[in-house]
N, C-alpha and C positions, 0 to 999 in steps of 0.2 A: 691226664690219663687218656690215654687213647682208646676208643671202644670200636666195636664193627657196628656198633646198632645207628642210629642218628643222633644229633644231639639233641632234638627234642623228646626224643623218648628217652634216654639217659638222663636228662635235666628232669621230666617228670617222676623217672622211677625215684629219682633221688629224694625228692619232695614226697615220695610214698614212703620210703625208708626214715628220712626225718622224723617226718610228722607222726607218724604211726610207733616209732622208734621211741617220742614224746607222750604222747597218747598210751604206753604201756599198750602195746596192741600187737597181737600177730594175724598174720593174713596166710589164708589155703586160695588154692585156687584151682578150678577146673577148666584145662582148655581144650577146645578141640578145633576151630579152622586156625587158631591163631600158632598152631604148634607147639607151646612152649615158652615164646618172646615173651610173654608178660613175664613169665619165671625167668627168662634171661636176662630182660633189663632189669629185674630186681637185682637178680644178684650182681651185675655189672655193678654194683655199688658195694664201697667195702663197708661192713659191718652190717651188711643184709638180713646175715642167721639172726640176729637180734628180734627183724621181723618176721619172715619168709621161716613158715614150720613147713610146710610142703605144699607142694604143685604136683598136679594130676594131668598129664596128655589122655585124653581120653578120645582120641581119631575117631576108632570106630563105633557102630553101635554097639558092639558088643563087648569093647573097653567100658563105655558109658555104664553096661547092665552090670560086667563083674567084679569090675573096681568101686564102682561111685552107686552101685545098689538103683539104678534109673530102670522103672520098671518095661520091662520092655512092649506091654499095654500102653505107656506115654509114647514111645514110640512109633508104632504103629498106629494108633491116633492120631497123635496131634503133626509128628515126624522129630529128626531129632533136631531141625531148626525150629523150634519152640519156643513162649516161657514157659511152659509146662516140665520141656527138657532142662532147659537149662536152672529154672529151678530146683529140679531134683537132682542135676549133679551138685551146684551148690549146697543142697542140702546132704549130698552126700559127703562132700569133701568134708562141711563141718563137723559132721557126726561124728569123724574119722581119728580127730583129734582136738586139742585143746585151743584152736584159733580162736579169736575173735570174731571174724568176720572171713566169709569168703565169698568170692565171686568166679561168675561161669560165664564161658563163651561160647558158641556154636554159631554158626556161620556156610554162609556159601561163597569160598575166594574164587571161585572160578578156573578156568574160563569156562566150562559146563558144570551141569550140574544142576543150574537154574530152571524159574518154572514160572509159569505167568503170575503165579500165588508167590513166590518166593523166587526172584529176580536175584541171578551175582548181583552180589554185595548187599546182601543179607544179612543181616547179623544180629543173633539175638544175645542179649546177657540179663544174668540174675545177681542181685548182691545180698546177700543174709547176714544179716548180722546177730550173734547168738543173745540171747534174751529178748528181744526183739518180735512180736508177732508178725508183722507184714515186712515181708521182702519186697525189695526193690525189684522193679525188671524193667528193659527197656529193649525195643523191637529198634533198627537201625539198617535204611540202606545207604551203602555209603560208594562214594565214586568208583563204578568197576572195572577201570580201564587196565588195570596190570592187575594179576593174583595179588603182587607186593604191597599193593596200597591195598586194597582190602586189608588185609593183614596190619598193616602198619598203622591202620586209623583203626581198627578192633585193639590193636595193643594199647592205643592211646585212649583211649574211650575206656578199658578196663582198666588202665591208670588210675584215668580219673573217679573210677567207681572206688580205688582204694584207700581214697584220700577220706581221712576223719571228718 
């Protein structure tokens, strides 16, 4: 099967799609520097709907506030490269529906944008898992020499937050 993505990120969605597919589990996701990719390389696997109940692009802040319920006080606080942000889209996404677990990304892929406080290639994510008290989250700056690799190590890094 030929894809556009790379083959390591198609080899990991795969292993998210399995395993999770075994584990009885569905995955929501909220993305915002990553665009999308995480929801693409899921579905680049056949039998994905199995796991993948839905993906949220959430670009702007004001995707983030009217879709995913991110108060726009976190905002303005903390910014929406947070885990305060990205907790609260995560926990919007799951409210939303019946997943198991979902994960959030927000980010800065550059090439501006950056700040001495929050440098391209920033990236923050949250992973909720429902019954669960403490969500995961983890702050990440990662090589920011193309927008692409931002991107590309954010898609892989939220992979691997989906793995059981």
């Amino acid at each position: 099967m030929q894809s556009v993505l790379p083959n390591e990120v198609v080899d990991l969605a795969r292993r998210v799609v399995d395993e999770n597919k075994a584990a009885g589990r569905k995955i929501a996701l909220a993305e915002s520097c990553t665009g999308g990719l995480v929801a693409a390389a899921i579905t680049e696997i056949p039998g994905s709907s199995a796991v993948l109940d839905r993906s949220y692009v959430t670009y702007s802040n004001e995707a983030k506030i009217d879709c995913l319920g991110v108060s726009s006080e976190i905002i303005e606080t903390f910014g929406a490269v947070s885990v305060a942000c990205v907790y609260a889209m995560a926990q919007g996404a799951l409210e939303s529906c019946d997943a198991d677990i979902a994960v959030a990304i927000s980010g800065i892929a550059g090439p501006e944008g950056g700040s001495e406080e929050k440098p391209v290639g920033t990236v923050v994510f949250a992973r909720l898992e429902r019954g669960k008290e403490k969500p995961e989250a983890e702050n990440q700056l990662f090589d920011a020499r193309e927008r692409g690799d931002v991107r590309l190590q954010a898609t892989l890094c939220a992979l691997e937050l989906l793995l059981p």
